[in-house]
N, C-alpha and C positions, 0 to 999 in steps of 0.2 A: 481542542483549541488549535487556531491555526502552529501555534510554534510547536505543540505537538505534530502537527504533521510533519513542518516542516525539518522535524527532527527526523522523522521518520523516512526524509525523501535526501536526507545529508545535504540541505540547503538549508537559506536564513527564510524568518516569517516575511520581510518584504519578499522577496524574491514568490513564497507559495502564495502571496496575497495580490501579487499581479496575476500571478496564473489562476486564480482564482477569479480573479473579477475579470477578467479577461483581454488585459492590457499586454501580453505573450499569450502566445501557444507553449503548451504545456509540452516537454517530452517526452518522447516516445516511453523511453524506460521511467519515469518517473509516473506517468499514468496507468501502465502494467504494475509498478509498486503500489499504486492505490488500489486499484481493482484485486489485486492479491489481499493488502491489508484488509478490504474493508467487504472482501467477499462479495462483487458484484461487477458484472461486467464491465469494460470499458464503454461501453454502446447508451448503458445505462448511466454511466458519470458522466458523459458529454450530452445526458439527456433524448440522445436518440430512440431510447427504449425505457418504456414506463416501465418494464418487467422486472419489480423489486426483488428481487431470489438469490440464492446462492450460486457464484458463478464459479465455484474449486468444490469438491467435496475436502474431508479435512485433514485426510490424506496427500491428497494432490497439495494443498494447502502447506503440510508439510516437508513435503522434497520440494517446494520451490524454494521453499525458506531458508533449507537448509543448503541448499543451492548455493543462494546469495551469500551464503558467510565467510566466503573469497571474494565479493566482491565492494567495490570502495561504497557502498551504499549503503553498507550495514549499517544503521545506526551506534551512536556511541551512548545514549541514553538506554539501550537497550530495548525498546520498545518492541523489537524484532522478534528478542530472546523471548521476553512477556508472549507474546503471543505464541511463540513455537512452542513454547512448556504448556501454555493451556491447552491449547490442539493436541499435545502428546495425549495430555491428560484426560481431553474428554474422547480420544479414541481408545482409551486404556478397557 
């Protein structure tokens, strides 16, 4: 849902639902956190590129993640975490 994402980008669902229908441009670092989240390029989320695929393997996937967790982006729902445990896990 949208307020999942925008939990995920430490904004309000108005705020990702402008960015979404395209009343803002979306930022820089906020569409790098989708394209991580949701494993597909940037080129591909702005539609530029039909090439539906994996844009991190799930390694790379993992040190970005683990990256951000100094940074004010983390989420506080956790949603971050959820996903850094499953990547652990299906590289286990």
């Amino acid at each position: 849902s949208q307020s999942d994402v925008a939990s995920l980008l430490n904004t309000h669902q108005t705020q990702y639902s402008r960015w979404e229908r395209g009343s803002y441009d979306i930022p820089i670092m906020e569409l790098c956190m989708l394209s991580l989240y949701f494993n597909r390029s940037v080129d591909y989320l702005l539609g530029m590129s039909n090439d539906d695929i994996a844009a991190y393997s799930d390694l790379q996937r993992v040190k970005r993640i683990e990256a951000m967790q100094i940074s004010p982006y983390f989420d506080k729902q956790g949603l971050w975490n959820e996903l850094l445990c499953s990547l652990k896990e299906q590289s286990k």
